[in-house]
PyMOL CGO cylinders between C-alpha atoms (Angstrom):
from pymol import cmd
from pymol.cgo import CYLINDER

trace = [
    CYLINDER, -10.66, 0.39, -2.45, -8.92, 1.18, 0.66, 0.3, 1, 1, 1, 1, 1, 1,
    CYLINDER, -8.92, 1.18, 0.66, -5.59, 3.16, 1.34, 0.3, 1, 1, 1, 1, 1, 1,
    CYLINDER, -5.59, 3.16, 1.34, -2.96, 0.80, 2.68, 0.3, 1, 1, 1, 1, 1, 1,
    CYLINDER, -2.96, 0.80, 2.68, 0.48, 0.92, 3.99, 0.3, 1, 1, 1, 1, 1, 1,
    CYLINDER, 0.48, 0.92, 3.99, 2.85, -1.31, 3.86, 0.3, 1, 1, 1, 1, 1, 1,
    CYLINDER, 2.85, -1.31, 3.86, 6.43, -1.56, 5.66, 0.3, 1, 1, 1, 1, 1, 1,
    CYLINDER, 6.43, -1.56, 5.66, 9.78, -3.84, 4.33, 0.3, 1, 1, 1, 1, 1, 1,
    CYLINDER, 9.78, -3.84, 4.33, 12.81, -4.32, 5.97, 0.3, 1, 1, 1, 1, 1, 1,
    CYLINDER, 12.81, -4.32, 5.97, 15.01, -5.36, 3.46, 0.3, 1, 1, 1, 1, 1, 1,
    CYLINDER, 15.01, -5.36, 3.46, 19.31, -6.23, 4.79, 0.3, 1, 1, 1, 1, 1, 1,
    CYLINDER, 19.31, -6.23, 4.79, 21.47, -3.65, 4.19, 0.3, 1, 1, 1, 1, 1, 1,
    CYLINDER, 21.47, -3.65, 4.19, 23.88, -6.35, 2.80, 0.3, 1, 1, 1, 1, 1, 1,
    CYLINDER, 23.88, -6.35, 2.80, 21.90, -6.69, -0.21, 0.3, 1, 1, 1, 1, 1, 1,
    CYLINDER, 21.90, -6.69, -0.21, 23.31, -4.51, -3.29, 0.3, 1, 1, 1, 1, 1, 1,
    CYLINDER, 23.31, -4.51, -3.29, 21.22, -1.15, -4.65, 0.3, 1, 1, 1, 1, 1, 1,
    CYLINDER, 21.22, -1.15, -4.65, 20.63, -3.60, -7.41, 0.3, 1, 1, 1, 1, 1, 1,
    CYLINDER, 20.63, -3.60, -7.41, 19.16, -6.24, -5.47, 0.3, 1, 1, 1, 1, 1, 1,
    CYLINDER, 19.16, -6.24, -5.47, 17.22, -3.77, -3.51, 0.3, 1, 1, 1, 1, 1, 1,
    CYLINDER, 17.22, -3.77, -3.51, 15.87, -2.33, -6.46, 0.3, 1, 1, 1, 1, 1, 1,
    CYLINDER, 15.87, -2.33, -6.46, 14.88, -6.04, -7.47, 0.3, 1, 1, 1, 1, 1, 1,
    CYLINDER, 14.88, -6.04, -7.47, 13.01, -6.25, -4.38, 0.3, 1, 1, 1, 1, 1, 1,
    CYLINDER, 13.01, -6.25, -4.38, 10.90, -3.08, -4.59, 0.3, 1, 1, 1, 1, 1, 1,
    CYLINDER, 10.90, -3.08, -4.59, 9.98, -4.22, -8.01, 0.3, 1, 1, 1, 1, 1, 1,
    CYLINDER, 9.98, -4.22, -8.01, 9.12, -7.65, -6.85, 0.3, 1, 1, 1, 1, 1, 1,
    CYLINDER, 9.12, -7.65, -6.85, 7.08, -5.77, -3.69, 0.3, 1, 1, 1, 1, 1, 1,
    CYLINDER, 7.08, -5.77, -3.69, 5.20, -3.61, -6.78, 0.3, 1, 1, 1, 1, 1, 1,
    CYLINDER, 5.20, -3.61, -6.78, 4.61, -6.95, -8.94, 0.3, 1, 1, 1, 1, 1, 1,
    CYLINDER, 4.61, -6.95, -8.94, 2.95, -8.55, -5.63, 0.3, 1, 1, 1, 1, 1, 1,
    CYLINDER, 2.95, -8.55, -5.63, 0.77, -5.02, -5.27, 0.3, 1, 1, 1, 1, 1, 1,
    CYLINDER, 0.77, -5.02, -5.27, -0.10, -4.72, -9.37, 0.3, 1, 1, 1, 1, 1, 1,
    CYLINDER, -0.10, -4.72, -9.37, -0.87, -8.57, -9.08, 0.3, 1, 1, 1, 1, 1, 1,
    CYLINDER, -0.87, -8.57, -9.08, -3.40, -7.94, -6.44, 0.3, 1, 1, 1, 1, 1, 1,
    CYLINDER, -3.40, -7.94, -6.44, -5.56, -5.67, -8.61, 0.3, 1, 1, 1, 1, 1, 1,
    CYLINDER, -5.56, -5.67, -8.61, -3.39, -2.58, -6.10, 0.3, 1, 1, 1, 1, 1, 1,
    CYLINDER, -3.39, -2.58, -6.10, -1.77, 0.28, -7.05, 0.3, 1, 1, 1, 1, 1, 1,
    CYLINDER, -1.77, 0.28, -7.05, 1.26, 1.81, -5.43, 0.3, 1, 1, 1, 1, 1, 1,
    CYLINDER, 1.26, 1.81, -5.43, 0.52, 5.87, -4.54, 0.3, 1, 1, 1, 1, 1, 1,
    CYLINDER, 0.52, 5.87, -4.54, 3.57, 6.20, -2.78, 0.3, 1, 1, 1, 1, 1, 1,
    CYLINDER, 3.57, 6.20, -2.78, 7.02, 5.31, -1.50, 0.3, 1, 1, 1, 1, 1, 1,
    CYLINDER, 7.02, 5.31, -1.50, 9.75, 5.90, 0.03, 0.3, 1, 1, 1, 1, 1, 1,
    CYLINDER, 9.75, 5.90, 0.03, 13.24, 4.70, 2.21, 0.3, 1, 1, 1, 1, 1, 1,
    CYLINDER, 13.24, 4.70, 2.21, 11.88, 5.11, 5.91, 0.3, 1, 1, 1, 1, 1, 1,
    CYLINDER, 11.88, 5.11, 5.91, 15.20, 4.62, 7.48, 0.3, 1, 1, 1, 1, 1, 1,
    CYLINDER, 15.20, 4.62, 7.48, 18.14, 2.88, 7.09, 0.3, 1, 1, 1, 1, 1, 1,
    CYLINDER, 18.14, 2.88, 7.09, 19.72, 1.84, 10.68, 0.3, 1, 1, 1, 1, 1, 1,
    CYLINDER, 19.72, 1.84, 10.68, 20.97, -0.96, 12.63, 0.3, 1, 1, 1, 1, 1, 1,
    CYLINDER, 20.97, -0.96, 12.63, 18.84, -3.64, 14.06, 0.3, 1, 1, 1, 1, 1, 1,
    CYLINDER, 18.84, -3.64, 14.06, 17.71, -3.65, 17.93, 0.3, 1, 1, 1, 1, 1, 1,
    CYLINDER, 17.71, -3.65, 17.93, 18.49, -7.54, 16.94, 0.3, 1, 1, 1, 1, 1, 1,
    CYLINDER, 18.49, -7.54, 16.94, 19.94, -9.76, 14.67, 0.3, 1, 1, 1, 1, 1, 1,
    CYLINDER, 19.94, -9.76, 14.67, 17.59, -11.20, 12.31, 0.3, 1, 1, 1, 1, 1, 1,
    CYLINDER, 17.59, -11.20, 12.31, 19.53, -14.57, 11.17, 0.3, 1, 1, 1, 1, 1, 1,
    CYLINDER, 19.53, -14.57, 11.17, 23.19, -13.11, 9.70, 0.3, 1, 1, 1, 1, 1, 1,
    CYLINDER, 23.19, -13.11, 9.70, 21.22, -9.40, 9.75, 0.3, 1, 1, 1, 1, 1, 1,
    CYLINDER, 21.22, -9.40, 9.75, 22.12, -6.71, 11.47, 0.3, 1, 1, 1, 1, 1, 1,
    CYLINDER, 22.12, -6.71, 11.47, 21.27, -3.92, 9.53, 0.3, 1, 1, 1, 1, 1, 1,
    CYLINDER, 21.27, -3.92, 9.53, 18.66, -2.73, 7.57, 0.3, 1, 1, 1, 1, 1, 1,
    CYLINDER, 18.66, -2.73, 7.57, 16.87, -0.51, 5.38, 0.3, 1, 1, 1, 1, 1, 1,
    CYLINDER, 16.87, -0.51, 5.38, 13.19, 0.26, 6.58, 0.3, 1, 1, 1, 1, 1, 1,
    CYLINDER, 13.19, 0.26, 6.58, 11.09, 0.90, 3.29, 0.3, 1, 1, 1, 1, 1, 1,
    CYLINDER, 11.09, 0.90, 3.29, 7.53, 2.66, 3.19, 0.3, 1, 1, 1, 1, 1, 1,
    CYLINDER, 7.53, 2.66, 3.19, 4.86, 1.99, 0.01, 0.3, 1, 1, 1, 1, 1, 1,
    CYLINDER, 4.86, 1.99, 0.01, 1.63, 3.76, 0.26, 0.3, 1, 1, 1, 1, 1, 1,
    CYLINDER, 1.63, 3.76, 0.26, -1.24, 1.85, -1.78, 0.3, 1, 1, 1, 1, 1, 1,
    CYLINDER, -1.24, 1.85, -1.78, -4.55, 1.26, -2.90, 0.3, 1, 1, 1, 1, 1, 1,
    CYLINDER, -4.55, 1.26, -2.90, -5.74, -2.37, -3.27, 0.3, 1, 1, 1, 1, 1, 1,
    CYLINDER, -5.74, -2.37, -3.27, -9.06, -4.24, -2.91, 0.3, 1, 1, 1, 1, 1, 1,
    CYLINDER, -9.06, -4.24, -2.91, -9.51, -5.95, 0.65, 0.3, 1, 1, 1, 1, 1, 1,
    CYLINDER, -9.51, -5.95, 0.65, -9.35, -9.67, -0.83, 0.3, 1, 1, 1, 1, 1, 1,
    CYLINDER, -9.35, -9.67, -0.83, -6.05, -8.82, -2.26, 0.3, 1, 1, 1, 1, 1, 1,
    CYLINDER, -6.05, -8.82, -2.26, -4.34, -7.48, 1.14, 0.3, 1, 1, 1, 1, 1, 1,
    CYLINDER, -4.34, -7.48, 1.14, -4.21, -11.44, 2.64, 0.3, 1, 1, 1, 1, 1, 1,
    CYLINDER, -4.21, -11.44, 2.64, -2.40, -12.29, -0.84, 0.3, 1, 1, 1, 1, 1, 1,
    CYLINDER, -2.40, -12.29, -0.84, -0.18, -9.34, -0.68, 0.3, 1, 1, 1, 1, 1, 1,
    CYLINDER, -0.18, -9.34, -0.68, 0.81, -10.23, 2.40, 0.3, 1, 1, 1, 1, 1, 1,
    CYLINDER, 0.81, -10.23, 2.40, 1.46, -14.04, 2.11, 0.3, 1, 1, 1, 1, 1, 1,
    CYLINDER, 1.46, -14.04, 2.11, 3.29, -13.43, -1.13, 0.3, 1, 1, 1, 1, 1, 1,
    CYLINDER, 3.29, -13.43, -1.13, 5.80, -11.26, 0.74, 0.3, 1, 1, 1, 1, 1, 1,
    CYLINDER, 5.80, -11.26, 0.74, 6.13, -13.19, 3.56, 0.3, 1, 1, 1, 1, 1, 1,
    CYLINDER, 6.13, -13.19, 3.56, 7.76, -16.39, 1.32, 0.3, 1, 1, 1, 1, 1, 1,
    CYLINDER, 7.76, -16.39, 1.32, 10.03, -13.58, -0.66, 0.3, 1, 1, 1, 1, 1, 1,
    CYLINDER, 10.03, -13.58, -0.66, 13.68, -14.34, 1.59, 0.3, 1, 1, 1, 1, 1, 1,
    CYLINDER, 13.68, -14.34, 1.59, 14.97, -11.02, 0.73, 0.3, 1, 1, 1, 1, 1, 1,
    CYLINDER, 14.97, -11.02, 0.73, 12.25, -9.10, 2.61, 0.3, 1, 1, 1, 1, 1, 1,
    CYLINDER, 12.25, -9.10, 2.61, 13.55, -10.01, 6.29, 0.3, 1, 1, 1, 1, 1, 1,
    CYLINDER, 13.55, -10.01, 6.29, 9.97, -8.72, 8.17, 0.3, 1, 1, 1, 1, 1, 1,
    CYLINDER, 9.97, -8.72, 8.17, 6.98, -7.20, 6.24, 0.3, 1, 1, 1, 1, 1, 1,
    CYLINDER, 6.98, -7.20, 6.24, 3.56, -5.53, 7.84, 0.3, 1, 1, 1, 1, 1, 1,
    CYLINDER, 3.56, -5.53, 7.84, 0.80, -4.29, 6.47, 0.3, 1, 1, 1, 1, 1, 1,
    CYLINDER, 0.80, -4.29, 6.47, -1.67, -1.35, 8.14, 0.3, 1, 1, 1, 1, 1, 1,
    CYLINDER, -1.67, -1.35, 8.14, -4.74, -0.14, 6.67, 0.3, 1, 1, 1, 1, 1, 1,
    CYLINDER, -4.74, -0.14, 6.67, -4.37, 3.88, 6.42, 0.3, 1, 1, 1, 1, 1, 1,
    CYLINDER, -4.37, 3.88, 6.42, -7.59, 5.94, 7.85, 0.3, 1, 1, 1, 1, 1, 1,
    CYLINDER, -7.59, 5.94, 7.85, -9.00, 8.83, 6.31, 0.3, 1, 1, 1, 1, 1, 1,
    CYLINDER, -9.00, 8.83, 6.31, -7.99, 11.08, 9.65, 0.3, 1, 1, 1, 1, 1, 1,
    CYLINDER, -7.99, 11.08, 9.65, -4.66, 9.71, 9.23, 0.3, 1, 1, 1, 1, 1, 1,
    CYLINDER, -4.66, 9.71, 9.23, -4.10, 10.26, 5.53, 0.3, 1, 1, 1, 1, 1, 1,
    CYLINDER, -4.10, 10.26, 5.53, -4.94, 14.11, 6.64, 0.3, 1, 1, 1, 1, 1, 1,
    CYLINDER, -4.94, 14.11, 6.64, -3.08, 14.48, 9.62, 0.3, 1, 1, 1, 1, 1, 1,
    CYLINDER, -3.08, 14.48, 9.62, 0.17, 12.94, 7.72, 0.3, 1, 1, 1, 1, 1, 1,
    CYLINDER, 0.17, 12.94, 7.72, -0.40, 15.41, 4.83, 0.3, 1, 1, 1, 1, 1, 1,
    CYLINDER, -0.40, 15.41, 4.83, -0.27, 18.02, 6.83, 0.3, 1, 1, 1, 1, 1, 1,
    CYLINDER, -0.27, 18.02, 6.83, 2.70, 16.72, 8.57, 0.3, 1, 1, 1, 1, 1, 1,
    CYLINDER, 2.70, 16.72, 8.57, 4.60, 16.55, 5.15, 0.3, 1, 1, 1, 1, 1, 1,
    CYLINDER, 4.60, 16.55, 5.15, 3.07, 19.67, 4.00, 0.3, 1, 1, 1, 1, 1, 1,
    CYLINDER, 3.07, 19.67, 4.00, 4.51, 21.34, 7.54, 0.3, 1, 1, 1, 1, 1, 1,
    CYLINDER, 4.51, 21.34, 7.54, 8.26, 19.06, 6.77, 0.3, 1, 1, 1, 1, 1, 1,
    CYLINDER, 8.26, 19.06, 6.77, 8.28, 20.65, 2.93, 0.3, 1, 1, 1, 1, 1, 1,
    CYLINDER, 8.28, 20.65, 2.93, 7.91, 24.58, 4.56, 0.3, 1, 1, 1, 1, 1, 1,
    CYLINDER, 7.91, 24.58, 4.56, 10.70, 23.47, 7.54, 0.3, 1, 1, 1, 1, 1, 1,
    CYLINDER, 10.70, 23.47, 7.54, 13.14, 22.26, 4.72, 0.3, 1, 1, 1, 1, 1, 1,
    CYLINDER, 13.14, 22.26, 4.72, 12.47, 25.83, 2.40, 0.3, 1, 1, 1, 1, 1, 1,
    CYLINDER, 12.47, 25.83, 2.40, 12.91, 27.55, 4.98, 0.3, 1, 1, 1, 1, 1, 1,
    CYLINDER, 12.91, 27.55, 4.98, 15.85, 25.95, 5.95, 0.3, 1, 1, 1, 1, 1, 1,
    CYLINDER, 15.85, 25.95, 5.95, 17.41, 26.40, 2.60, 0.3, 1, 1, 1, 1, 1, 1,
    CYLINDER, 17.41, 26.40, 2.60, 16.78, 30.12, 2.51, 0.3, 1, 1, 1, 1, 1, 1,
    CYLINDER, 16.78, 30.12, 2.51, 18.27, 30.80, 5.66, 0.3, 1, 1, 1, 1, 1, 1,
    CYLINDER, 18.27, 30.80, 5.66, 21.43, 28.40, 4.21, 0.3, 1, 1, 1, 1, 1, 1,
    CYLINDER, 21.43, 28.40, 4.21, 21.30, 30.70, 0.97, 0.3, 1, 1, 1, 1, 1, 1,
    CYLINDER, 21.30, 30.70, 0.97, 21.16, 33.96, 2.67, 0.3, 1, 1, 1, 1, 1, 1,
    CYLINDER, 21.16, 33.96, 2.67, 23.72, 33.22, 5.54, 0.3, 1, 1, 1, 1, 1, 1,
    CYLINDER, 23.72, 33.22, 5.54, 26.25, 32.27, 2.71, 0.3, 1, 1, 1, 1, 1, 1,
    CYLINDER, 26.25, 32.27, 2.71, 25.46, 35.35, 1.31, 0.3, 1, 1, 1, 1, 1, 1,
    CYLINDER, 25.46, 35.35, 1.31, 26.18, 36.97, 3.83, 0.3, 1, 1, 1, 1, 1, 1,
    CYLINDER, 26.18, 36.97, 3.83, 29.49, 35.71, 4.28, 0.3, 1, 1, 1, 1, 1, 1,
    CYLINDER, 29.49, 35.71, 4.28, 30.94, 36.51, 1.43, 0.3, 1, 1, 1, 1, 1, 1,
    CYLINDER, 30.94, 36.51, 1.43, 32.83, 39.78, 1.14, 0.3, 1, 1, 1, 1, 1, 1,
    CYLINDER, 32.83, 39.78, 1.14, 31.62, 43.02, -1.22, 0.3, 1, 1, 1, 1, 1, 1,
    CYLINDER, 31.62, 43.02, -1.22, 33.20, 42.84, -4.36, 0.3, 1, 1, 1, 1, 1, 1,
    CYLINDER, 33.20, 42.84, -4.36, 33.02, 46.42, -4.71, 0.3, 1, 1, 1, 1, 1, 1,
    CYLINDER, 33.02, 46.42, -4.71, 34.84, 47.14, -1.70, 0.3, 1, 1, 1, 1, 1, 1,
    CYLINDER, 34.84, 47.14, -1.70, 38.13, 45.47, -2.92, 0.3, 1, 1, 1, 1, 1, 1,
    CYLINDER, 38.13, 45.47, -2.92, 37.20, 47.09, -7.01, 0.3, 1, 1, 1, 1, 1, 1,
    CYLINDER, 37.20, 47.09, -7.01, 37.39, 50.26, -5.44, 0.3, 1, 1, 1, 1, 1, 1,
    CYLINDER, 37.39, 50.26, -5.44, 40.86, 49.89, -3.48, 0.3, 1, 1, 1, 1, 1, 1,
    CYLINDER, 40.86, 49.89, -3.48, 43.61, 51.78, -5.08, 0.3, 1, 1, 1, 1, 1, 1,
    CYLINDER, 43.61, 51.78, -5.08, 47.39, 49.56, -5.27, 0.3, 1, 1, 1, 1, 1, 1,
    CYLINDER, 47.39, 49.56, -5.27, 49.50, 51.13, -2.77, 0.3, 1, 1, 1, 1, 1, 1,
    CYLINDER, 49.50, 51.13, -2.77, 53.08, 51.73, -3.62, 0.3, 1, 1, 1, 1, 1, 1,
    CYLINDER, 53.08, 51.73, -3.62, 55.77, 50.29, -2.50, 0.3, 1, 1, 1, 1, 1, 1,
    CYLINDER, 55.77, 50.29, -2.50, 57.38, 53.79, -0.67, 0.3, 1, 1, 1, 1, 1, 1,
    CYLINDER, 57.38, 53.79, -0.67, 53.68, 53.97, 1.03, 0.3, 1, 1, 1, 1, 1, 1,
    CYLINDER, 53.68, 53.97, 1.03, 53.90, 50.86, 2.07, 0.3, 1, 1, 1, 1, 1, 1,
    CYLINDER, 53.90, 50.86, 2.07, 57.45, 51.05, 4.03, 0.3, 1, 1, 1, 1, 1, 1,
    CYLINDER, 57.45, 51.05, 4.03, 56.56, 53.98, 5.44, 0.3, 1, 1, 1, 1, 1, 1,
    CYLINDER, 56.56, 53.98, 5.44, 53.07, 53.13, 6.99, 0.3, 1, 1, 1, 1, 1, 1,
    CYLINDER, 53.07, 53.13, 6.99, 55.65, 49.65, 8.59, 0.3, 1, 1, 1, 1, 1, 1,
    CYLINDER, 55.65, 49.65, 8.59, 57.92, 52.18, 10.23, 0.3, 1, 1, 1, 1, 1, 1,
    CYLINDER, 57.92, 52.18, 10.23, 54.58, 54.30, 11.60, 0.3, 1, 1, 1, 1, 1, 1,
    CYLINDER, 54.58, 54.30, 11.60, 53.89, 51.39, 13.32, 0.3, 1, 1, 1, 1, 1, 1,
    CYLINDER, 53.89, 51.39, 13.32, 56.76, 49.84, 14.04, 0.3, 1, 1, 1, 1, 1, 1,
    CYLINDER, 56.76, 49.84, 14.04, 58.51, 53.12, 15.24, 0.3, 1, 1, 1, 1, 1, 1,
    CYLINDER, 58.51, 53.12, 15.24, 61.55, 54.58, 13.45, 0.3, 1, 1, 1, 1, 1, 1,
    CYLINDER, 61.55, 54.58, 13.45, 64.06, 52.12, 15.26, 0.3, 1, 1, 1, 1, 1, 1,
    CYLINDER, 64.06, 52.12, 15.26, 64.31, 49.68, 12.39, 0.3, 1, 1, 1, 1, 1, 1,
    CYLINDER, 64.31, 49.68, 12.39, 66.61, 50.27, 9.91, 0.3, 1, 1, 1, 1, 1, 1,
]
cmd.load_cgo(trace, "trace")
């Protein structure tokens, strides 16, 4: 079986719950085609360069599969009728790409960890020493007024 991709853009008017309804009817069309679904995920979501009938916005959705070559035509049709998916194409995936895209994720995954540790040890940094303050004796009051008339000069009375 060959590695296939396949990209939906679904309206952003639709509810999550009718989205939902449409990645499970997408799945349905793979599983019915003897396929099965390795991956997905929400590509983008953006506004369209142009309106597709009342349309224009969308959310751009990615499914990486495995189906047999007789099924792809059927896969295809199938989602073409389905009104809720406004545009639907499917690309077969080659071996090189397959490779060069994990390493693309695999280079994304190390950007984003790295990323959150230098988020985690910035805020770190930022906040002040607790032992500094624990340490800090209460002045008194008498200290206190006459540190303000040190600086202040002995004019105020």
């Amino acid at each position: 079986m060959q590695v296939y991709e396949l990209l939906s853009l679904i309206p952003l008017t639709e509810s999550g719950d009718a989205r939902e309804e449409v990645h499970r009817i997408i799945s349905g069309h793979i599983a019915a085609a003897g396929g099965t679904i390795m991956a997905t995920r929400e590509f983008a979501r953006q506004r369209l360069a142009y309106p597709i009938g009342p349309h224009t916005a969308g959310e751009y959705d990615l499914v990486e599969f495995t189906a047999p070559t007789t099924g792809v035509a059927a896969i295809a049709r199938e989602l073409s009728l389905e009104p809720r998916i406004l545009r639907s194409m499917i690309t077969l995936k080659r071996a090189k790409v397959r490779a060069i895209g994990a390493e693309v994720e695999a280079m994304e995954r190390a950007l984003e960890e790295r990323d959150r540790a230098a988020a985690v040890k910035r805020s770190a940094a930022q906040q002040p020493t607790a032992t500094a303050s624990a340490n800090a004796q209460p002045e008194s009051i008498e200290n206190l007024d006459a540190k303000l008339e040190e600086i202040l000069g002995k004019d105020m009375v």
